[in-house]
RODO-2510 file (C-alpha; in nm, 4 decimals, decimal comma):
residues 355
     n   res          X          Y          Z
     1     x     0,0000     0,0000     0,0000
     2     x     0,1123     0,3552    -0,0810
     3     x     0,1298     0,5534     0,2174
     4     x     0,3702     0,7967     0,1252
     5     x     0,2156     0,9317    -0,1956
     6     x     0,2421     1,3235    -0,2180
     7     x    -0,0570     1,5649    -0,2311
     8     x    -0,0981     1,7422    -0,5474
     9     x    -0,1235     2,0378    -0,4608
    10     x    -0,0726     2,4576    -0,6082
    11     x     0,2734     2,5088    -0,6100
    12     x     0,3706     2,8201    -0,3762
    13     x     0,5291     3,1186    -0,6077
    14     x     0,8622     3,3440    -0,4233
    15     x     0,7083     3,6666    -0,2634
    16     x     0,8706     3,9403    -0,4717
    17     x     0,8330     4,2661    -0,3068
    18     x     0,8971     4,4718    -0,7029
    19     x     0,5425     4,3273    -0,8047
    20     x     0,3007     4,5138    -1,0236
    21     x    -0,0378     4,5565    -0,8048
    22     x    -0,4109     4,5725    -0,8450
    23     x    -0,6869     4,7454    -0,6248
    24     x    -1,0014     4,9288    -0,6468
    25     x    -0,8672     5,2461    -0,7292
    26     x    -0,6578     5,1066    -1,0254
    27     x    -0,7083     5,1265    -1,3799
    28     x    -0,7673     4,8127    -1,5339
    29     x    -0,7024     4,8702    -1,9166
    30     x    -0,2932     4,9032    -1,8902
    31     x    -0,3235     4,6246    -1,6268
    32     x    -0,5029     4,3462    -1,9008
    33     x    -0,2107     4,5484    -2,1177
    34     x     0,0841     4,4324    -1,8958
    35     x    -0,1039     4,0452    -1,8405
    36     x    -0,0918     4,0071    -2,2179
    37     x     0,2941     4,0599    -2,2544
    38     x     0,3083     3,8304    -1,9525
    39     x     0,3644     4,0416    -1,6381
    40     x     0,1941     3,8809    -1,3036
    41     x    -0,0042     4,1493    -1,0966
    42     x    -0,0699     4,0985    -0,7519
    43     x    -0,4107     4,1918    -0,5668
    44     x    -0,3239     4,5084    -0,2882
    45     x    -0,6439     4,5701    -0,1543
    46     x    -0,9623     4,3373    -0,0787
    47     x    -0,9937     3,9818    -0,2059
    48     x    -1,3235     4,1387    -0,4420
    49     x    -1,0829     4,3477    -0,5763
    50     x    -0,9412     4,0396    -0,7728
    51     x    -1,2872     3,9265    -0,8727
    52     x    -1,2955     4,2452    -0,9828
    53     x    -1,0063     4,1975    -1,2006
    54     x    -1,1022     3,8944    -1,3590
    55     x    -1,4545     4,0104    -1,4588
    56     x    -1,2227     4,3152    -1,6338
    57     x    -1,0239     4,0096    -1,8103
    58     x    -1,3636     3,8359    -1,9118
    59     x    -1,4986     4,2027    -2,0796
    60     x    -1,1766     4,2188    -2,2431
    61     x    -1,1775     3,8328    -2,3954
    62     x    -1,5473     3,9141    -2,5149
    63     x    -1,4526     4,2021    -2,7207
    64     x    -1,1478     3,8913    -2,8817
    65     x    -1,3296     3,5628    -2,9178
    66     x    -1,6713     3,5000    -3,0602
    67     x    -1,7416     3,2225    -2,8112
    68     x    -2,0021     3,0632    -2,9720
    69     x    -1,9055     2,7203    -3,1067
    70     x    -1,7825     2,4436    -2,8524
    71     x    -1,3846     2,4828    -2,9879
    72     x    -1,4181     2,8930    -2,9616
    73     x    -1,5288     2,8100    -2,5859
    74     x    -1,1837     2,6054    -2,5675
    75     x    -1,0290     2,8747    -2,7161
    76     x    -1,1747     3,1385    -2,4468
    77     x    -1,0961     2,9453    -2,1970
    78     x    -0,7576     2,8712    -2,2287
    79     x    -0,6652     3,2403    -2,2682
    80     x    -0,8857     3,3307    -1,9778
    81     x    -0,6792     3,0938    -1,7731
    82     x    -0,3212     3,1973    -1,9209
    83     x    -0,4038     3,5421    -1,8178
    84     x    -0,6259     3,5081    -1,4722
    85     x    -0,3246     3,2689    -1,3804
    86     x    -0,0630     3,5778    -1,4010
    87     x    -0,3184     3,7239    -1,1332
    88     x    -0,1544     3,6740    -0,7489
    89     x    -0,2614     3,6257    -0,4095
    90     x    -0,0106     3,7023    -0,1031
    91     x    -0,0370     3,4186     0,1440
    92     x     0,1056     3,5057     0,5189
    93     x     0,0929     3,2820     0,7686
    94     x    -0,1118     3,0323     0,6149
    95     x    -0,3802     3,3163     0,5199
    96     x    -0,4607     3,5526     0,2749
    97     x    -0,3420     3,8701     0,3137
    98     x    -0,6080     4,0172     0,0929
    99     x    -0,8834     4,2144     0,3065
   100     x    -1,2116     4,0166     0,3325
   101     x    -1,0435     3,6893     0,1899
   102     x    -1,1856     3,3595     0,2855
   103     x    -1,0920     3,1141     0,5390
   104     x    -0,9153     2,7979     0,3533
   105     x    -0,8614     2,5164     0,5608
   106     x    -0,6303     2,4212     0,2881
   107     x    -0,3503     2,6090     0,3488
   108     x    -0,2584     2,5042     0,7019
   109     x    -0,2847     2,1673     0,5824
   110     x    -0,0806     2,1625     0,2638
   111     x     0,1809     2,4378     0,3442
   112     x     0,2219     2,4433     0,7408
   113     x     0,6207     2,5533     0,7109
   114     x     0,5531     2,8047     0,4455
   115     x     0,4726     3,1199     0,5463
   116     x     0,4824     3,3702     0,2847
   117     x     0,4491     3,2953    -0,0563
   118     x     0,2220     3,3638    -0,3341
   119     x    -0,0631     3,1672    -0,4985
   120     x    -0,2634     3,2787    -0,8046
   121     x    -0,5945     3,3707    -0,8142
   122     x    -0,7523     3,0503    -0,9782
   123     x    -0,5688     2,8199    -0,7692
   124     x    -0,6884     2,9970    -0,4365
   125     x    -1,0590     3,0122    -0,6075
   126     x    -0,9708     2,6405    -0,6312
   127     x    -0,8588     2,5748    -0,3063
   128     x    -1,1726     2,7988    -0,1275
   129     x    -1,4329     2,5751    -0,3402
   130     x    -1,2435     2,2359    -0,2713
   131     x    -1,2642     2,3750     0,0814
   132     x    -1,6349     2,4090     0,1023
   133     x    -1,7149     2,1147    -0,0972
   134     x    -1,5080     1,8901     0,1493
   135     x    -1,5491     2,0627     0,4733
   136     x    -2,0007     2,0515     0,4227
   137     x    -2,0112     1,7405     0,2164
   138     x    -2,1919     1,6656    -0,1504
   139     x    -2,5416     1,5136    -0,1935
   140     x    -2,4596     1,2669    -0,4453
   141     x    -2,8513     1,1092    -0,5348
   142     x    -2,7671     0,7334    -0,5678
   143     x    -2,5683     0,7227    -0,2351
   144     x    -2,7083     0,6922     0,1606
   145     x    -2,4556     0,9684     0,2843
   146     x    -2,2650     1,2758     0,2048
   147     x    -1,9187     1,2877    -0,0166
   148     x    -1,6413     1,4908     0,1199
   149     x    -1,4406     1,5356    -0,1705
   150     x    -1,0416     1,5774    -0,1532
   151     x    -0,8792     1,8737    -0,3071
   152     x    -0,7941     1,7837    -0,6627
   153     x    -1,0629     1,5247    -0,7084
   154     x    -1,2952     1,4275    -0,9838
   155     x    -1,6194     1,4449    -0,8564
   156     x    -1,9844     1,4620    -1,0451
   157     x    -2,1795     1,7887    -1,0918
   158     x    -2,4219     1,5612    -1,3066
   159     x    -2,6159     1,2369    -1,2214
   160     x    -2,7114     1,0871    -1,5238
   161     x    -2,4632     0,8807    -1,6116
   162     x    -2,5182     0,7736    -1,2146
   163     x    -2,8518     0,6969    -1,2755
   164     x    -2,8088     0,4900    -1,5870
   165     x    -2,5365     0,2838    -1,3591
   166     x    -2,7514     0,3114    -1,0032
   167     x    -3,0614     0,1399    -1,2021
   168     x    -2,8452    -0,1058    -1,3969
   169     x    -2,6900    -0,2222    -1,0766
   170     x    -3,0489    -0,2639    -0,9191
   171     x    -3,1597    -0,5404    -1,2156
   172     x    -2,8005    -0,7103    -1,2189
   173     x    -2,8256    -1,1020    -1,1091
   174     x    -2,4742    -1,1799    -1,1571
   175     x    -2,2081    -1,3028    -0,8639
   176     x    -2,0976    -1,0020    -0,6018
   177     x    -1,7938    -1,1450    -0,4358
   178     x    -1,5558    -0,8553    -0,6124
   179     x    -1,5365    -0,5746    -0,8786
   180     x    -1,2995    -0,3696    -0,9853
   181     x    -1,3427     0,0286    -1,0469
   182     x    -1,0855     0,1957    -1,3131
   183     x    -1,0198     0,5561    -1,1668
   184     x    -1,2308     0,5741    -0,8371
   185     x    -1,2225     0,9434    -0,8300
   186     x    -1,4085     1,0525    -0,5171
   187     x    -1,5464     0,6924    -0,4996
   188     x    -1,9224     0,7144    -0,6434
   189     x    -1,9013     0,4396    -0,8276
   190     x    -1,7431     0,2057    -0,5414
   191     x    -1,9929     0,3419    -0,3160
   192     x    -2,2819     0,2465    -0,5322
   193     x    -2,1572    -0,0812    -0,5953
   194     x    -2,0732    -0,1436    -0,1865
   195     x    -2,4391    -0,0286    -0,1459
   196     x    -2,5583    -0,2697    -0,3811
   197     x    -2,4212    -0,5860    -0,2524
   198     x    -2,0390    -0,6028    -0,3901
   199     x    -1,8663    -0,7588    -0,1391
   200     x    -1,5403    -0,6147    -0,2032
   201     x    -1,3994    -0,3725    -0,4542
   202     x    -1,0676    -0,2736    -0,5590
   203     x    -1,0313     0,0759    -0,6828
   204     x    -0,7236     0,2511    -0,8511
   205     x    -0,6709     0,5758    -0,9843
   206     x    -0,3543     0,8058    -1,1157
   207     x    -0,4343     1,0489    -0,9520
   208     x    -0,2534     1,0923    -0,5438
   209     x    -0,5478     1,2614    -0,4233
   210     x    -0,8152     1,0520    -0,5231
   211     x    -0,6268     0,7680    -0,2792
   212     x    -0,5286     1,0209    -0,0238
   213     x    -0,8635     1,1535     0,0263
   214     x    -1,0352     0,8102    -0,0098
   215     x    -0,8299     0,6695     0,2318
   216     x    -0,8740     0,9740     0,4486
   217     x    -1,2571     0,9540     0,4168
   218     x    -1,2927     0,5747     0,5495
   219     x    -1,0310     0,5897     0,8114
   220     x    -1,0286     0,2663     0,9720
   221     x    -1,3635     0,2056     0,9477
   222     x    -1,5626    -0,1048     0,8108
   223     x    -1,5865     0,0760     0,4505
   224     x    -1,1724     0,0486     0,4524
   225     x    -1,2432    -0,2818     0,4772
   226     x    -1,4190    -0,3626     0,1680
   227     x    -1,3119    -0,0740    -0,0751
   228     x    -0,9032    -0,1613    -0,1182
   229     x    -0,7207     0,1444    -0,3350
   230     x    -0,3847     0,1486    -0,5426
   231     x    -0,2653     0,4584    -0,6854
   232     x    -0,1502     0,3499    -1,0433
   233     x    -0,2623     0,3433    -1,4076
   234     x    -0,5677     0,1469    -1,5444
   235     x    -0,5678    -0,1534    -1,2738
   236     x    -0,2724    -0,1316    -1,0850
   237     x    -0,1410    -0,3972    -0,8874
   238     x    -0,4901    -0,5614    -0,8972
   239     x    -0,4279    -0,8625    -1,1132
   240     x    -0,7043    -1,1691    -0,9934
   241     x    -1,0065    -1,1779    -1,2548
   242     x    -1,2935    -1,0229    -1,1050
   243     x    -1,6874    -1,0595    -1,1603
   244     x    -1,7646    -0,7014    -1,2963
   245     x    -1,4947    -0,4266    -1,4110
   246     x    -1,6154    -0,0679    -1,4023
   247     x    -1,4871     0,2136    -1,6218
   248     x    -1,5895     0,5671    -1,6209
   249     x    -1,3080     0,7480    -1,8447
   250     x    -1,3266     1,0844    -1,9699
   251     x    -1,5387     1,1643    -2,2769
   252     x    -1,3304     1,4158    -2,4869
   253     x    -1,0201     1,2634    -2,7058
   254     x    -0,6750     1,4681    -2,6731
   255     x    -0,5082     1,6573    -2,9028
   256     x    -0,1931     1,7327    -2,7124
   257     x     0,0361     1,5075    -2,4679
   258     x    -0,1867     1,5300    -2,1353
   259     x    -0,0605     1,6410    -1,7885
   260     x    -0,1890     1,5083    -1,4318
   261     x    -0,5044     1,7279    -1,4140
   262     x    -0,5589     1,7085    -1,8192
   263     x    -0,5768     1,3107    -1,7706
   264     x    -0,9372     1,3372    -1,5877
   265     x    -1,0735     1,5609    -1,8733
   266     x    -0,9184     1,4029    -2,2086
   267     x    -0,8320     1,0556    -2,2888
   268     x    -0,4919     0,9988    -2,5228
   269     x    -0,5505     0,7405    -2,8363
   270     x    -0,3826     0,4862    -2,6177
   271     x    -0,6348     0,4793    -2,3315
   272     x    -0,9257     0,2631    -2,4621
   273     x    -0,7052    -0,0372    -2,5989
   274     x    -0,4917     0,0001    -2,3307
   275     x    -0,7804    -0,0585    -2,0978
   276     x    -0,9434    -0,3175    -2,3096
   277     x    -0,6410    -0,5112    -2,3277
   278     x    -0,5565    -0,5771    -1,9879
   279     x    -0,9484    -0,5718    -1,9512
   280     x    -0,9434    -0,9257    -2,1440
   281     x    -0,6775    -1,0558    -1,8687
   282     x    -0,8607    -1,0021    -1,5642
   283     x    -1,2427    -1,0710    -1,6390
   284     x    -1,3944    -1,3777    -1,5432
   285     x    -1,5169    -1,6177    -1,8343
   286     x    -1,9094    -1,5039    -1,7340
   287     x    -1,8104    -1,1587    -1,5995
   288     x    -1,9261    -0,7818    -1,7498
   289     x    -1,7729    -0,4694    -1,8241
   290     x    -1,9209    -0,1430    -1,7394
   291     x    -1,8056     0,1528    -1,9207
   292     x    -2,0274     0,4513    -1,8408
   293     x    -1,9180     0,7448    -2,1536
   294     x    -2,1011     0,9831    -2,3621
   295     x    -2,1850     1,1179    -2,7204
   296     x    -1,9987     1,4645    -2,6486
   297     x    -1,7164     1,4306    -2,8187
   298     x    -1,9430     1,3281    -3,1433
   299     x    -2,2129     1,6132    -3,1181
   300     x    -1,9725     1,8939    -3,0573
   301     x    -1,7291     1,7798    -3,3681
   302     x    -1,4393     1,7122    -3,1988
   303     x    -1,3954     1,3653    -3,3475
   304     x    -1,5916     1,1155    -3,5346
   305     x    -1,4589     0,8278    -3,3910
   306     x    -1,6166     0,6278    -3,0499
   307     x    -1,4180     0,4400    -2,8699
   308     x    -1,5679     0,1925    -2,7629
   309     x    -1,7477     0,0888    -3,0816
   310     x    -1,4320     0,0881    -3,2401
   311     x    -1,3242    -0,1690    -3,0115
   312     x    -1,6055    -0,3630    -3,0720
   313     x    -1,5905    -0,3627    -3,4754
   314     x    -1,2251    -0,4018    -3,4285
   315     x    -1,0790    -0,5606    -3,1064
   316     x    -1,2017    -0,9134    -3,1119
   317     x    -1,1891    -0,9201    -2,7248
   318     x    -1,5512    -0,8293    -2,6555
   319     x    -1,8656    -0,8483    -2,7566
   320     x    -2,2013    -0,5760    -2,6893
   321     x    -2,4476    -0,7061    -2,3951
   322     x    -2,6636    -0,3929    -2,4047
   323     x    -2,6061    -0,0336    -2,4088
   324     x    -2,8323     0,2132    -2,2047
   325     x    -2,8367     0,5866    -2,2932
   326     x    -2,9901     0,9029    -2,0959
   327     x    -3,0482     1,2581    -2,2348
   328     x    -2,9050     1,5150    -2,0487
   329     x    -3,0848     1,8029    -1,8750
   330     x    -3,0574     2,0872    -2,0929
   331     x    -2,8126     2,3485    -1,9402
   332     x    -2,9197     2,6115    -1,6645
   333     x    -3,0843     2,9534    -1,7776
   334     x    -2,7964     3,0865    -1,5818
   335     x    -2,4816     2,9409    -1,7475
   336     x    -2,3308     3,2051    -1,9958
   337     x    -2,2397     3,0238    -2,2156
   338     x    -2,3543     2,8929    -2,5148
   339     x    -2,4228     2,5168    -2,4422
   340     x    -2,6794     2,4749    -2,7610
   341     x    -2,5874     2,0989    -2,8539
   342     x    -2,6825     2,0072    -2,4433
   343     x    -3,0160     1,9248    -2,6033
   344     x    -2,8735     1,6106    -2,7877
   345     x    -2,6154     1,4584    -2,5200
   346     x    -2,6649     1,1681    -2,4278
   347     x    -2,4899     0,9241    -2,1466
   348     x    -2,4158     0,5834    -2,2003
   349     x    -2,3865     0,2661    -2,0013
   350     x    -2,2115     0,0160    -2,2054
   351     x    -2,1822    -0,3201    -2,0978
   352     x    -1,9634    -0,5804    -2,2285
   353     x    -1,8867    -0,9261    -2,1980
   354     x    -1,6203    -1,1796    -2,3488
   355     x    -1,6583    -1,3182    -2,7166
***
């Protein structure tokens, strides 16, 4: 068992005391000016000031990108982060030194010997939600209790797809002595599965945080017992066929070499037949394979291809049981942007068993 794995975590900027600053009384226009050519500005007077700020970058970005189609989103967002990310925060003493900042149990925990550094705007907006989400707990509708999601975790802000697996799970007659779940995330789909009879499930993920917090969250108590985590890629060290194999993966295909954090949003063109591969070694003759995706990638043009139908036409490993699909709720009135092709997603449940 990994006990020593590392949080991922913001990494702490040098205070520089020649920085550029920001505050209510400041003009914004040569500020955006100096954040284009690069220059980090840090926030000198309230934490709203910064807010401020980034609504000034948003205004700016409008009046660049059309923001309309699904890639000009992509293309909004990336150079709203490049330039929010060049915005700073001054942390003393494990607190923000911004007026009126928020509390962030965070930053005792991850940076107890550092005591005055810098963080940038995003990252503490990260760290304050993370916060909040894992200090009052998540309402997750297919589970009993509360999830108290770990900084850095994957964790749903959709049910769908859990709804599709929840009522799939409630009709399934097969054996329940173990499963295995392919990148637990914050644990959902373990959870569901535990609540549904599995009598033991082994979980891995890539991702430190995902095992830190899990293991964090169950302590030593009977859940520990029956929910047994590796951090490494696809299945880890977990090599005995199993009864069911459970893989939710992300839905949007690459086109660039992926980081840590990139790796729970994209999948690279290895992924799939990676997984499907050493899939084939470790399912029982009479065993199933979940793999919960969606049509995204399709309906917004990004590729043509599916993934898992491709393995099907093409990988001789597997063949279709049944495939479920849900439509998605249609976005909120309140979301900015344009999320027009929400009417036709759909989530799928794909379950597959040996040829």
């Amino acid at each position: 068992m990994n006990t020593d794995l590392k949080v991922n975590k913001p990494v702490p900027l040098a205070f520089n005391e020649n920085q550029l600053v920001f505050n209510l009384d400041s003009d914004a226009r040569p500020i955006i000016k100096e954040l284009t050519k690069g220059q980090t500005v840090l926030i000198d007077g309230a934490f709203g000031d910064g807010m401020l700020l980034l609504q000034e970058i948003h205004n700016y970005l409008k009046s660049k990108f059309p923001n309309k189609s699904f890639k000009e989103q992509q293309a909004y967002r990336a150079e709203y982060r490049k330039l929010s990310n060049l915005v700073l925060l001054e942390v003393v003493n494990q607190k923000l030194a911004a007026k009126k900042s928020p509390k962030i149990g965070w930053l005792e925990k991850f940076y107890p010997e550092n005591n005055h550094f810098f963080l940038t705007f995003p990252q503490v907006q990260g760290l304050n939600s993370a916060w909040q989400w894992y200090k009052n707990g998540i309402s997750i509708p297919v589970l009993r209790n509360k999830i108290h999601p770990y900084y850095g975790t994957y964790f749903p802000t959709r049910f769908e797809h859990l709804e599709l697996f929840d009522n799939w799970l409630k009709r399934y007659d097969g054996p329940k002595k173990t499963a295995i779940d392919v990148g637990v995330g914050c644990g959902v789909l373990s959870l569901q599965m535990l609540q549904h009879g599995f009598q033991k499930v082994f979980a891995t993920d890539i991702n430190p945080n995902a095992i830190i917090g899990l293991r964090e969250f169950m302590g030593t108590t009977k859940l520990s017992r029956k929910l047994e985590l590796d951090f490494g890629s696809l299945f880890g060290k977990w090599e005995k066929p199993t009864e069911l194999i459970v893989f939710n993966p992300p839905w949007l295909p690459s086109s660039r070499s992926l980081d840590r954090l990139d790796e729970a949003i994209y999948y690279s063109k290895n992924l799939f037949p990676d997984f499907f591969a050493e899939a084939k070694k470790r399912l029982l003759p009479d065993g199933r394979i979940v793999v919960i995706f969606s049509n995204l990638a399709q309906i917004t043009q990004v590729t043509k291809e599916h993934p898992i139908e491709l393995e099907l036409a093409d990988g001789n490993r597997f063949q279709l049981e049944k495939c479920f699909k849900k439509s998605v709720k249609t976005a909120s009135s309140n979301t900015k942007r344009d999320q027009h092709w929400r009417a036709s997603e759909e989530v799928e449940l794909w379950i597959l068993k040996h040829i």
